[in-house]
N, C-alpha and C positions, 0 to 999 in steps of 0.2 A: 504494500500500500504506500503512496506517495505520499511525500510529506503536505504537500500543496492540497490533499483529496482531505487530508484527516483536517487540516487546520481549515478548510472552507465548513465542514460536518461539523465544527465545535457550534456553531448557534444554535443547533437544535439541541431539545434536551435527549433524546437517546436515538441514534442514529445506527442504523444495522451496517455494519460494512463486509465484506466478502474479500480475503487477499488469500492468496498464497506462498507456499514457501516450500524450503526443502524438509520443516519439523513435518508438515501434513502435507495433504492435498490439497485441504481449505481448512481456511480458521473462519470459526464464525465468532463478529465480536459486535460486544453493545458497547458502543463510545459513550462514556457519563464527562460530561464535564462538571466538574464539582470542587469546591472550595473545601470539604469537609475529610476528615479523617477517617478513612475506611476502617473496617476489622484489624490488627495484629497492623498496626501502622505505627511505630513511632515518629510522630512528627517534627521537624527543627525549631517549629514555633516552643517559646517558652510555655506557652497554655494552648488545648485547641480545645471547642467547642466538642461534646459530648454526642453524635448521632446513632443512628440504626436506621438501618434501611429497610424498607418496608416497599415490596415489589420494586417499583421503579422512582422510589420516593425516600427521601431522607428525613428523620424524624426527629427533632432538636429533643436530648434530655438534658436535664439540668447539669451543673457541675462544671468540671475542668479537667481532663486528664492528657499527657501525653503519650500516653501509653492504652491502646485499649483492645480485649481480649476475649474472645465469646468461644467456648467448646462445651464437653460431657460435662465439665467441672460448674459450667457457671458465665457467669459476664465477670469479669474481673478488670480492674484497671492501675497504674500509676501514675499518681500526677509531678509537677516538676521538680518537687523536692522527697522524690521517689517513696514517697507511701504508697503502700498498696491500700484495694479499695476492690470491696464485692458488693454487686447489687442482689440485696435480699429485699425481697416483693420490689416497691418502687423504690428503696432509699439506697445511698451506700454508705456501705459498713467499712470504717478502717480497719483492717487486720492488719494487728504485729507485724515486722520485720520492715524491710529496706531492701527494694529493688531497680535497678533502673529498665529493666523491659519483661514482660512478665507472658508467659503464652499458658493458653487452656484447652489445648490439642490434647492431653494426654487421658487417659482411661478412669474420667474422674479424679485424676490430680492435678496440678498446675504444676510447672516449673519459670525460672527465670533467671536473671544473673544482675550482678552487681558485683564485677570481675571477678568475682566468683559464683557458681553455678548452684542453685538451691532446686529442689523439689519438694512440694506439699502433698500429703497421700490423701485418700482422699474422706478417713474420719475428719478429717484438719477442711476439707473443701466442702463438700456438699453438707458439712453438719456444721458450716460457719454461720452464727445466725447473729452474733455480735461479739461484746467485751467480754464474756464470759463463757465464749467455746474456747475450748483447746486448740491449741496450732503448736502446730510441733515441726517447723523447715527442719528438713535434711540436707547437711551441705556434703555437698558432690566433690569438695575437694577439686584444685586445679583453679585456671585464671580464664574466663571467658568471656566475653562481651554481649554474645545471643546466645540463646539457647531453647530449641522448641523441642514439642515432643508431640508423636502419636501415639496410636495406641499399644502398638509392640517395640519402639525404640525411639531414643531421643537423641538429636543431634544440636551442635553445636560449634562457633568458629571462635579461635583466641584475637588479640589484637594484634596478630598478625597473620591473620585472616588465616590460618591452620583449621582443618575442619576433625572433628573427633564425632564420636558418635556411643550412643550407651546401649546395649539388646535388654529385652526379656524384660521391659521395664509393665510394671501394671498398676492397678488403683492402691494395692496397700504395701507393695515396693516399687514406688517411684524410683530408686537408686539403680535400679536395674541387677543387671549380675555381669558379671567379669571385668567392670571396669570400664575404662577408655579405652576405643579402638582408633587409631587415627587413620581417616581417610584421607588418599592422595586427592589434593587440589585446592583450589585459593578462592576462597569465598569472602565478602565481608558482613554478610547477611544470611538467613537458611532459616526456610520454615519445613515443617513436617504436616499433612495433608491426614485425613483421618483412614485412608486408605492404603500407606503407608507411601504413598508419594512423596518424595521429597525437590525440592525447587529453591533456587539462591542468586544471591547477586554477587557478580565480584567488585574490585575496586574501579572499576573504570566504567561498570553499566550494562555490565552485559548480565543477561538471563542463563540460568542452567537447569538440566534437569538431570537427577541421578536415577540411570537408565536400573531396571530390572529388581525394584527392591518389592518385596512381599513379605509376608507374615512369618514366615520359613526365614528368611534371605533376605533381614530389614539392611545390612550393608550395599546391596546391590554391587553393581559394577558397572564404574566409569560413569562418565560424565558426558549431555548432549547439548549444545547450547543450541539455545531459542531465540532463531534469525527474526525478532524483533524487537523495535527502539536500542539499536545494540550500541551503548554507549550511552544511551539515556533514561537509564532506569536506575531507581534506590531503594526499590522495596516490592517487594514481589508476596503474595498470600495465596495461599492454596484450598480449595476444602468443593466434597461434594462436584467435584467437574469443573470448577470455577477457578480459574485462574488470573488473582486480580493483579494487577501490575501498575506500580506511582513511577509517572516518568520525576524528571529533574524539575521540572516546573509544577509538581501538586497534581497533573491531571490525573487519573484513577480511568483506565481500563479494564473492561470483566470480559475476559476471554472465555467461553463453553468449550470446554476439551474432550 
């Protein structure tokens, strides 16, 4: 797709486009232009506005967070002086600890890092209801910058963009079992898809996708990059088909995979 085709398509609000490439035969995409902070988005603004989207519509809730995070576990969020924050019915709940990116991909527990990598199982998540539930973070040991997880393995990249990855992880041993595996290649972003898809950004913008991973085989093998916006992408989210992607300037597109 041409840049001139996609930049004439931003004044509508969701526009169907049709391109191809060498990842498919055809990608079918809904172009959103939008100001607001998708799912599993950390934004650079010091505060963003709190949304959910709701079919083709974005919904203002209240609050402030830079960080924000919907899976099996919950709505979870941080805001810029890294509290964490879970929405129980309409309010949210401060829960204990200190995080700077927080994801709720995993099998009812959350994970996240704050150069070092924590996990919440998930008596601690789904039985958070305020100041007087238990929470008990598991620190994972090691120094990491992101960190997501699904539901059979959790991955992760250090500040120097080194990608590691954890097996066998589940709702009441988010630690997983055997440790850190480090996987070859250089990411500085990676999220984890609830299918056990995994998808990432490197330092310069380009998209990837870690070919052949299953519930068996959550390490997969090797690396595919995704011949779009290559160079102008910082955040990439995955779940249910949907492949959402922030170029450099805020836009949010939802790829159907």
């Amino acid at each position: 797709m041409g840049e001139r085709h996609a930049q004439q398509s931003l004044a509508n609000l969701d526009v169907r486009i049709h391109c191809s490439g060498s990842w498919r035969d055809a990608f079918e995409w809904h172009l959103r232009q939008r100001t607001t902070v998708p799912l599993d988005y950390p934004t650079e603004r010091v505060e963003a506005l709190r949304f959910c989207l709701t079919g083709f519509r974005h919904e203002h809730i209240s609050g402030k967070l830079k960080h924000i995070t919907v899976g099996p576990a919950g709505i979870w969020g941080v805001s810029s002086a890294n509290n964490i924050y879970k929405l129980v019915a309409t309010k949210w709940m401060q829960v204990p600890g200190l995080l700077k990116q927080i994801d709720a991909g995993g099998d009812q527990f959350v994970s996240g890092a704050n150069h070092v990598p924590f996990c919440l199982p998930m008596d601690s998540t789904i039985g958070y209801i305020g100041a007087n539930s238990p929470v008990d973070w598991v620190s994972l040991g090691g120094k990491l910058k992101y960190y997501s997880c699904g539901p059979y393995s959790c991955w992760g990249v250090s500040s120097k963009d080194q990608i590691f990855m954890r097996k066998k992880v589940n709702s009441t041993h988010c630690q997983g079992v055997g440790g850190w595996q480090h996987i070859a290649g250089s990411l500085s972003m990676i999220e984890v898809g609830g299918d056990c898809s995994v998808y990432g950004v490197n330092s310069i913008g380009n998209v990837y996708r870690r070919d052949v991973t299953s519930d068996c085989h959550p390490e997969g093998q090797g690396w595919t990059q995704i011949p779009l916006y290559s160079g102008d992408v910082k955040h990439v989210s995955y779940d249910t088909g949907h492949l959402w992607i922030i170029r450099k300037n805020d836009n949010i597109f939802d790829c159907t995979v």
